[in-house]
N, C-alpha and C positions, 0 to 999 in steps of 0.2 A: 745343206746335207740332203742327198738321193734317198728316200725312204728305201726300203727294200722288201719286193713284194711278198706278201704274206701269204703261208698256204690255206687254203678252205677246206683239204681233205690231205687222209693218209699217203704218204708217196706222189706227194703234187710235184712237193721242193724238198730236194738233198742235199747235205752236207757231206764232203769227201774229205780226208787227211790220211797221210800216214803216221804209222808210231815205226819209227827206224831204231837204229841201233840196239836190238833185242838179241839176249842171248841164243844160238841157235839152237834148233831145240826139233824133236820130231824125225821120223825116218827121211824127211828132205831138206831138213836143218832152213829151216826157215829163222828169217833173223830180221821181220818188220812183216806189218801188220795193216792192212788198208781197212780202213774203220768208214762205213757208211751208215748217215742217219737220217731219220726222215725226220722234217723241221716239223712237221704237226703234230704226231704224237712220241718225237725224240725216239724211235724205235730205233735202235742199231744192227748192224749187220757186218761180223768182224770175220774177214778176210785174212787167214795166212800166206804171205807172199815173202820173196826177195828183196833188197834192197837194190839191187839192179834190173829187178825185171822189168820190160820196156811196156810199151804202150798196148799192146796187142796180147801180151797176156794178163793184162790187168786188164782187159777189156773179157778177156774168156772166164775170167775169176768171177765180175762184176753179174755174167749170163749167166754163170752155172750154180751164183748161189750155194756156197762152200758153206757145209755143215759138220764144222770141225770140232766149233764149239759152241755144241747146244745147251750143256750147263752153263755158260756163263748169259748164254743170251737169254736163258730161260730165268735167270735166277735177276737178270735185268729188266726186263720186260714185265716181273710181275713185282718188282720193288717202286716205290713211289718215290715221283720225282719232284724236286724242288718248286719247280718253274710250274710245272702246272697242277700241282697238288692230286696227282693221280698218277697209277700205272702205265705205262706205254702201251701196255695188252688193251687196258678199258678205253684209250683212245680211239687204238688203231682199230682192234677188232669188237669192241664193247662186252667182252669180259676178260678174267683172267685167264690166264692158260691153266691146266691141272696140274697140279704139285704132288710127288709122291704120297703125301698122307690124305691127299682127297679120295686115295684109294682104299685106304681103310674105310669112309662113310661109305660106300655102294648098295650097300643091305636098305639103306634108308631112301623111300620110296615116298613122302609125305612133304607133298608141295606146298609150302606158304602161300594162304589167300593173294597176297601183294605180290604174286607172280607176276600178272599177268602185266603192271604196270614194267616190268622192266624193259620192254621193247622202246619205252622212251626216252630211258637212263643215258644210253648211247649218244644220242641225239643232241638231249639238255650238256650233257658234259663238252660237247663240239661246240655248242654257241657258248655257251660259257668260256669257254679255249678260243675263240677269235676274239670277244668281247674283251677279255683280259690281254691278249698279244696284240690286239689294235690299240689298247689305250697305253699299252707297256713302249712301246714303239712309236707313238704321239707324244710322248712324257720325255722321251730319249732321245727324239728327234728337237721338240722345242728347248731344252736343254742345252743340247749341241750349239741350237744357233743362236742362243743368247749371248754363250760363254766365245765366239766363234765369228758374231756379227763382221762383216767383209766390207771394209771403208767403199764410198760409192765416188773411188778413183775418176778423175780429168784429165787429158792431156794438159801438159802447163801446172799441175799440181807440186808442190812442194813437198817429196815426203825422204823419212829416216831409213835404211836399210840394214838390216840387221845382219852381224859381222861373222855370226858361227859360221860361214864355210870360209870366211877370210884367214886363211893360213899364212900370210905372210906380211902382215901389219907391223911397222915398227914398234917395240919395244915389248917390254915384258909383256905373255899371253894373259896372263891373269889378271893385268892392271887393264887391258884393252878396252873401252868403252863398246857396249851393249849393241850401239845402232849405231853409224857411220854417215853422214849427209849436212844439210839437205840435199836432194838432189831433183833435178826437175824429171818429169816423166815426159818420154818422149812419143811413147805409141802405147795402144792398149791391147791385150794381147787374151781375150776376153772375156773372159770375167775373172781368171784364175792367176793371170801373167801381168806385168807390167813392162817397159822397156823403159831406162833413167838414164839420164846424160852425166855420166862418171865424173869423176876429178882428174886431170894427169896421173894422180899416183894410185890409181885403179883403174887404170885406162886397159891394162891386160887383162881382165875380167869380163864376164860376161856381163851385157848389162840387162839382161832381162831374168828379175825374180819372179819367184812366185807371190801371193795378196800375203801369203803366211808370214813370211818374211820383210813386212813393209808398214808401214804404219805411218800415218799424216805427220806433218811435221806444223808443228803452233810455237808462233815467233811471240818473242817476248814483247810485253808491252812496255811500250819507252817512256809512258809517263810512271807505272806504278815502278818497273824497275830501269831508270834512267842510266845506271854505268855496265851493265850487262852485257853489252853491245859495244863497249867501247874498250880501244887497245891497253892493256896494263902498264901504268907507269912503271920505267924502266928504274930499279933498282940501284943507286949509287956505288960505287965500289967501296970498302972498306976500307 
């Protein structure tokens, strides 16, 4: 598993999607929505667009910073999020944006002693926010490749090949066995691919899977299980 690089600051690294099939709505009946976020402080920035529109006007949307919808980003920007136990406002800019009723306090002029420490709040909540997404993302990554481990394939190796894209194996699909082989491996294709020397009756098949779909093959042992390996006597007629 490719780790994938972490941002250090606001607007390093972005995430892009669209939300499509929206009811049309607005004097240019918009009907999908490109939604950009910034991966350090999850700050979002939602775009009303077409579900058709091409490359080059979602390139003009992306520059001009469409402020369509400032209550929704406002009222997101200052709500606290899951993953990082804070506002997107206190990450990105280190505080919150003003909310209507902060305009009612204005009269009040009387600054708390512990002002002046706040110039560091900023700071601590950022290394705090890499500390936790670098250890969330170590936990996520060794995880991955426990459950994920990638046999250390030979040419000349014996292994089983797993049958979900075999569409046309005799008999009933339900009854079909899991894995299909042995089959020898003929080339390696490098680190992700294999290439297997088929049977006749998968000769029309590609023979090169992917490691996901492959698994070693372990032949039985002849002394603990002695008949297992050998032809079934032929049943008598009645």
């Amino acid at each position: 598993m490719t780790k994938i690089q972490e941002p250090s600051k606001p607007w390093e690294i972005v995430h892009m999607d669209w939300v499509t099939c929206l009811q049309p709505g607005g004097e240019r009946s918009y009907n999908a929505c490109l939604v950009i976020v910034d991966r350090f402080s999850k700050t979002p920035i939602f775009l009303p667009c077409h579900k058709v529109d091409k490359g080059m006007y979602t390139a003009i949307l992306i520059w001009n910073k469409c402020t369509l919808s400032p209550a929704l980003e406002l009222a997101y920007k200052t709500s606290i999020h899951t993953s990082t136990n804070q506002t997107p406002a206190i990450l990105e800019k280190g505080w919150n944006l003003k909310l209507p009723q902060d305009s009612l306090m204005k009269d009040l002029v009387e600054v708390h002693p512990t002002a002046g420490s706040f110039k560091g709040i900023p700071k601590k909540a950022r290394k705090h926010y890499i500390r936790c997404m670098g250890d969330s993302c170590a936990y996520a990554k060794d995880k991955w490749e426990k459950s994920h481990a990638t046999p250390d394939f030979k040419v000349g190796d014996l292994v089983l090949v797993s049958t979900t894209n075999f569409n046309k194996i005799k008999g009933c699909k339900k009854l079909k066995e899991s894995f299909s082989g042995p089959f020898v491996i003929k080339a390696l294709h490098g680190e992700n691919a294999v290439k297997v020397e088929l049977s006749e009756e998968l000769s029309n098949k590609n023979p090169t899977f992917p490691v996901s779909l492959v698994k070693p093959y372990k032949s039985s042992d002849s002394e603990k299980f002695p008949l297992r390996n050998k032809d079934p006597q032929s049943i008598p007629p009645i």
